[in-house]
BAKOL-652923 format. One record per residue (C-alpha): residue number from 0; residue in one letter; x, y, z. Coordinates in steps of 0.5 Angstrom, whole numbers. Example, Ala and Ser with C-alpha at 12.3 -4.5 7.8 and 13.67 -1.06 7.14 Angstrom:
+-----+------+-------+-------+-------+
:  nr : rest :     u :     v :     w :
+-----+------+-------+-------+-------+
:   0 :    A :    25 :    -9 :    16 :
:   1 :    S :    27 :    -2 :    14 :
+-----+------+-------+-------+-------+
! end
This chain:
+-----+------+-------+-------+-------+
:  nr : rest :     u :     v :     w :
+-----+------+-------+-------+-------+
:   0 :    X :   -25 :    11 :    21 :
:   1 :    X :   -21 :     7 :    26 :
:   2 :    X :   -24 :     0 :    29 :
:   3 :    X :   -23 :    -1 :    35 :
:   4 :    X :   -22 :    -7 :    38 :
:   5 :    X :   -21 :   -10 :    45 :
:   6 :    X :   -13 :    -8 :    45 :
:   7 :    X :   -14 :    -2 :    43 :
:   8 :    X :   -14 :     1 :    50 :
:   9 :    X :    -8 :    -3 :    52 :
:  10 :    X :    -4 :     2 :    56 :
:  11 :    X :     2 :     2 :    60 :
:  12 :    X :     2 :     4 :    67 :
:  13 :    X :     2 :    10 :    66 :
:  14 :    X :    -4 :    11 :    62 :
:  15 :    X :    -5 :    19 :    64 :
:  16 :    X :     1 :    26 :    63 :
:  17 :    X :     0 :    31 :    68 :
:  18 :    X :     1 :    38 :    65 :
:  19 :    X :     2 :    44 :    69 :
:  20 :    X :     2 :    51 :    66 :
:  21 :    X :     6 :    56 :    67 :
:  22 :    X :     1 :    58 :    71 :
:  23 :    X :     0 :    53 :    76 :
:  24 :    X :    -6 :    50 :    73 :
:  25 :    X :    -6 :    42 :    71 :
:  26 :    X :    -8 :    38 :    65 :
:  27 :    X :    -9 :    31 :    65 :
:  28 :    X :    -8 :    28 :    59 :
:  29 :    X :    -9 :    21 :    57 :
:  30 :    X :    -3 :    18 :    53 :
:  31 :    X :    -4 :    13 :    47 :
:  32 :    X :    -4 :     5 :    48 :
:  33 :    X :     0 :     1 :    44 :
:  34 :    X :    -7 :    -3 :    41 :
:  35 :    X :    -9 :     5 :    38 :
:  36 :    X :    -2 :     6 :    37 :
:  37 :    X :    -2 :     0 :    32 :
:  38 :    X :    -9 :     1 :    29 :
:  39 :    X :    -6 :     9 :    27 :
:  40 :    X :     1 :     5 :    24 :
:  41 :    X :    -4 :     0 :    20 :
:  42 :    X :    -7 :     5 :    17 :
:  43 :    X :    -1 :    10 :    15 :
:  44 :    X :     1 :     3 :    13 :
:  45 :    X :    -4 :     3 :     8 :
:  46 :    X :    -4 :     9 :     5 :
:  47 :    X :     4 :     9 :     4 :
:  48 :    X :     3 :     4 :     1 :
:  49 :    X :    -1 :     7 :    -4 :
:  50 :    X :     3 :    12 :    -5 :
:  51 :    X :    10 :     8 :    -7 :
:  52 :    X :     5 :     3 :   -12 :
:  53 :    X :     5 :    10 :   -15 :
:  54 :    X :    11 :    12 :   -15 :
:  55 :    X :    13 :     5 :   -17 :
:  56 :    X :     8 :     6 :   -24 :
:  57 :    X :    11 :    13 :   -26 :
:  58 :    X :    18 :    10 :   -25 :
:  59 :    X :    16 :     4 :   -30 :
:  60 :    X :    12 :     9 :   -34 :
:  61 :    X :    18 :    14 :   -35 :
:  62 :    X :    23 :     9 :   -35 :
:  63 :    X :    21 :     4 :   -39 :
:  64 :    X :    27 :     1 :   -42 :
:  65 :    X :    29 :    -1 :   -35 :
:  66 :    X :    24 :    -5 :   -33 :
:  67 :    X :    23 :   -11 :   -31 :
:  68 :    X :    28 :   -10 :   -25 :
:  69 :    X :    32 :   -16 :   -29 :
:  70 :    X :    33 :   -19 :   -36 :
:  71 :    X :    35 :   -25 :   -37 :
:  72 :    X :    42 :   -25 :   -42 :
:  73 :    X :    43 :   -29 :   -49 :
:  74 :    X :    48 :   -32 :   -44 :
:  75 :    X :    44 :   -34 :   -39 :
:  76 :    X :    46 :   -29 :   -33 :
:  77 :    X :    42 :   -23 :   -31 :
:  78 :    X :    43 :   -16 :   -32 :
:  79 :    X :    40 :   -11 :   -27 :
:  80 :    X :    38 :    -4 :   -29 :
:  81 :    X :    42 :     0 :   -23 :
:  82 :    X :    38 :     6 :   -24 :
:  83 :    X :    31 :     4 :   -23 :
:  84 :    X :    33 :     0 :   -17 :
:  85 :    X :    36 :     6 :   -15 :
:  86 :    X :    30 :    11 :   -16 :
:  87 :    X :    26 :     5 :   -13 :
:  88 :    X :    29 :     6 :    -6 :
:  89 :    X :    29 :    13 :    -7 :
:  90 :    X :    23 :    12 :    -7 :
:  91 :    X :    22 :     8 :    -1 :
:  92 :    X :    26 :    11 :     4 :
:  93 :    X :    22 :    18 :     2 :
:  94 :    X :    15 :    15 :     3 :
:  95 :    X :    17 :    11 :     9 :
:  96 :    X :    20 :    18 :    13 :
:  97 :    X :    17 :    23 :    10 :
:  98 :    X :    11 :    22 :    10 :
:  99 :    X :    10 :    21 :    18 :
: 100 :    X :    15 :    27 :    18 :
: 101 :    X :    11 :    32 :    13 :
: 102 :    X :     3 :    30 :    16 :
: 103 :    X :     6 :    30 :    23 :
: 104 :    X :     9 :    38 :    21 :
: 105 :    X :     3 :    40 :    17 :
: 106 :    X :    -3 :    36 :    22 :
: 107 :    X :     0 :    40 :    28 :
: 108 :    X :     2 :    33 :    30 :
: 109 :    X :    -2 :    28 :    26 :
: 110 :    X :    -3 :    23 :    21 :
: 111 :    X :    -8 :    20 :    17 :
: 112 :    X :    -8 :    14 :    22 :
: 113 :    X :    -7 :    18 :    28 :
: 114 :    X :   -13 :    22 :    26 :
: 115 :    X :   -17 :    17 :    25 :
: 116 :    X :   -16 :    13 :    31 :
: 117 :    X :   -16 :    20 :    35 :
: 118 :    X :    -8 :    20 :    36 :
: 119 :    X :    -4 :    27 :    36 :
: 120 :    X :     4 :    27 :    38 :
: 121 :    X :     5 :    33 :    42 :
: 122 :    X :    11 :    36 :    46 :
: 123 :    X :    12 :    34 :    53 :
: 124 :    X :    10 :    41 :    56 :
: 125 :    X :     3 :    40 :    51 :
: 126 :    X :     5 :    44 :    45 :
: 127 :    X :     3 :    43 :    40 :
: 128 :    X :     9 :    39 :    35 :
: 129 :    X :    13 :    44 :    31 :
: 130 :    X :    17 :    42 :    24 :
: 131 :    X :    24 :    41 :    28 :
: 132 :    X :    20 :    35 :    34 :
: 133 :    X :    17 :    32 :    27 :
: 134 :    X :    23 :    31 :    24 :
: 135 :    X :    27 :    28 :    30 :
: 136 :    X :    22 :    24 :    32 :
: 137 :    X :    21 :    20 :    25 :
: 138 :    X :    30 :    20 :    24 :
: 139 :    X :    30 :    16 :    29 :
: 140 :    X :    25 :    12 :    28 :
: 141 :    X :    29 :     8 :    25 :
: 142 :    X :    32 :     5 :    31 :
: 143 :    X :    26 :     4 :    34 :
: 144 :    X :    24 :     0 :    29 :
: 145 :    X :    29 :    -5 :    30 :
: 146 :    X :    31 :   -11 :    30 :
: 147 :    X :    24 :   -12 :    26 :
: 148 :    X :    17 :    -9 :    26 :
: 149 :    X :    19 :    -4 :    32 :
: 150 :    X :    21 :    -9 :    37 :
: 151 :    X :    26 :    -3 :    40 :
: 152 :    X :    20 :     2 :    40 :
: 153 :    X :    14 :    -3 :    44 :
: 154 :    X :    19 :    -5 :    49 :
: 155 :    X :    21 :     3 :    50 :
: 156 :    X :    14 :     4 :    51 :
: 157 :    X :    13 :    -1 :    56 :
: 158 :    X :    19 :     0 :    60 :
: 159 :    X :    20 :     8 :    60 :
: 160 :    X :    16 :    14 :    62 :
: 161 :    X :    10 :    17 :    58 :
: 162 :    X :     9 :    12 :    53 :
: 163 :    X :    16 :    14 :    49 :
: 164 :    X :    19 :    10 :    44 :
: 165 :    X :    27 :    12 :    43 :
: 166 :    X :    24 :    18 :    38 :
: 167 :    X :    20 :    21 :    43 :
: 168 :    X :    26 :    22 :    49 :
: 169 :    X :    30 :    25 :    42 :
: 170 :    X :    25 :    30 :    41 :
: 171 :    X :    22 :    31 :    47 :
: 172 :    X :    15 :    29 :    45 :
: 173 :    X :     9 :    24 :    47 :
: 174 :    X :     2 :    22 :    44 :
: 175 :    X :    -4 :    22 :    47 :
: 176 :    X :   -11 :    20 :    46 :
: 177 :    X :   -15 :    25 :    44 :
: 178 :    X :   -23 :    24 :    45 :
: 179 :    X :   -28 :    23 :    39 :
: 180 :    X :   -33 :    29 :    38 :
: 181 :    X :   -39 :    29 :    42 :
: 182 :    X :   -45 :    31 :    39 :
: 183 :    X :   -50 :    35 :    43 :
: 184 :    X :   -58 :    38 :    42 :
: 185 :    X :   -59 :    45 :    41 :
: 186 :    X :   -61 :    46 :    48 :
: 187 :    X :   -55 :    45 :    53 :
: 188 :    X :   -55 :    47 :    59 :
: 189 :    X :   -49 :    51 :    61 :
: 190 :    X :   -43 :    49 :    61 :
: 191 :    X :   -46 :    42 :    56 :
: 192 :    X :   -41 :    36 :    55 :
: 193 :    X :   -34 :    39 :    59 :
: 194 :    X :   -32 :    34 :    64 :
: 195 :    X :   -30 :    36 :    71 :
: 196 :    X :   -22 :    37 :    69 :
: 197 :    X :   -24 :    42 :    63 :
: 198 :    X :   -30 :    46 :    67 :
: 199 :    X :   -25 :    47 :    73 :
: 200 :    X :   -19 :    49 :    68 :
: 201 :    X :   -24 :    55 :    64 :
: 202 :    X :   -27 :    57 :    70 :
: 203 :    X :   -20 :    58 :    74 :
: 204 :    X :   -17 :    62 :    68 :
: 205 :    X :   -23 :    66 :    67 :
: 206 :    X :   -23 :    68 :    74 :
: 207 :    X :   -15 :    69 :    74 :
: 208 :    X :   -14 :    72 :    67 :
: 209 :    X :   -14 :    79 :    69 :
: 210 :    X :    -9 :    79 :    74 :
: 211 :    X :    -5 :    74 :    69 :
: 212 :    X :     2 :    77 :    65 :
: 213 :    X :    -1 :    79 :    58 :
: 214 :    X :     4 :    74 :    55 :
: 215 :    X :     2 :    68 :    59 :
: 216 :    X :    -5 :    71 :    58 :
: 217 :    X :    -6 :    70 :    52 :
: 218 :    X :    -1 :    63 :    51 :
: 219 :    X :    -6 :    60 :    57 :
: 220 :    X :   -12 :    62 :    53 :
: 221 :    X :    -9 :    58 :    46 :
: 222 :    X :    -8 :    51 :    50 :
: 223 :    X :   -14 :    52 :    53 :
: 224 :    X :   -18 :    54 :    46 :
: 225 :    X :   -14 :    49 :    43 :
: 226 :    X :   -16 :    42 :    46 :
: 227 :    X :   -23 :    44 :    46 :
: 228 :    X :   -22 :    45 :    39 :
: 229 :    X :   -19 :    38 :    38 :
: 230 :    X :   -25 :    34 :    41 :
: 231 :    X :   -29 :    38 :    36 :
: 232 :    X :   -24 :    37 :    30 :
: 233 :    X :   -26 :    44 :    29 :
: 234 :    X :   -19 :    48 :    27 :
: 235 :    X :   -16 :    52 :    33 :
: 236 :    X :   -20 :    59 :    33 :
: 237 :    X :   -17 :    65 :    31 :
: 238 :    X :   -20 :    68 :    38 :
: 239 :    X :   -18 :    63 :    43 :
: 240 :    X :   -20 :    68 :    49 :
: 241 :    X :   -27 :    69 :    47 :
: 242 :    X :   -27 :    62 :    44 :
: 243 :    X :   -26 :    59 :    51 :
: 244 :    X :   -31 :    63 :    54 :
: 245 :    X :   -36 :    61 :    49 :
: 246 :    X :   -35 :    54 :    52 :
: 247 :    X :   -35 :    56 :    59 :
: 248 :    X :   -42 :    59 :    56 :
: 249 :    X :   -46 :    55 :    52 :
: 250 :    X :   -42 :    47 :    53 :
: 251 :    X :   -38 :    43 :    48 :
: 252 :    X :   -42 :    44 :    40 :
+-----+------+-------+-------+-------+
! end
């Protein structure tokens, strides 16, 4: 679990995106602070590596004859073993990108840290990340991280728009704050656990939706479905519609 500490919640000035739909309804979203954001870091950081010390014990264990990384000649001078050294960059390079590339794609823009701060990279007009987003995103994160320790990135955040560090610009993407799961008693009264915003955004759709093209309709009802879905870290409903209305019914679970 993500520990909060109290400079998680920095934040640039533009601490909120404001999402209109096609069908002229909004959506504020809180953007992720640089504090959540390098929790969520520290924690992948952790789990990457991991998995490079694993990769680093299959490398020794398959390649025996080339480890140590050097050996010391009769001569004095050293050799080194050009094939493990090779491999052993492979390796790196391939942790350090594609696990943010791969979790972000399959974790509809998410990763282990992120998921435990309750962070999620979503597209500027609040899609959900596609494969294509996440692999942008992450091939730049290399100039993001220059010249150390995402210095490029840090200032980026606090002099742009939305909290974007270069990758985000490139990919059109931003990360926001998701709100942790709230629990409630098995007696609600209707409506139970939405905010202001999100009863407003439920009843102004339920009240228009008959009226809506089918398309819009149906793509309306998915984002809605699909943020109340995530306060819950319940997975997206195969009926958003009448998932929505449940909410609208009987609150947040």
């Amino acid at each position: 679990m993500c520990v909060v500490v109290p400079f998680a919640s920095m934040r640039p000035t533009h601490d909120v995106s404001v999402i209109e739909t096609p069908e002229n309804l909004e959506i504020s979203l809180p953007l992720a602070g640089i504090g959540s954001r390098f929790l969520a870091y520290l924690v992948d950081l952790a789990w990457q590596s991991v998995a490079v010390v694993a990769a680093i014990a299959v490398v020794v264990v398959r390649l025996p004859s080339t480890w140590p990384p050097f050996e010391k000649n009769s001569d004095g001078t050293y050799s080194f073993p050009w094939l493990a050294i090779a491999l052993l960059d492979v390796i790196v390079f391939g942790v350090n990108f594609f696990y943010f590339a791969a979790f972000e794609a399959l974790w509809r823009g998410q990763t282990p840290g992120k998921r435990a701060c309750h962070l999620r990279v979503i597209g500027d007009g609040g899609q959900a990340l596609g494969g294509r987003g996440a692999l942008v995103r992450n091939l730049v994160r290399t100039v993001d991280f220059l010249p150390v320790f995402y210095v490029v990135g840090v200032v980026t955040i606090f002099l742009g728009r939305r909290g974007k560090r270069l990758g985000d610009y490139a990919a059109g993407t931003m990360v926001v704050q998701e709100q942790a799961p709230s629990h409630f008693g098995a007696t609600r009264a209707p409506g139970a656990g939405l905010s202001e915003d999100e009863a407003t955004l439920i009843g102004e759709f339920l009240a228009r939706r008959a009226s809506l093209d089918p398309g819009a309709r149906a793509e309306l009802a998915r984002q809605l479905a699909d943020r109340l879905a995530q306060r819950q870290a319940a997975p997206p409903p195969a009926d958003a519609e009448t998932f929505v209305e449940g909410v609208a019914r009987d609150g947040l679970r």
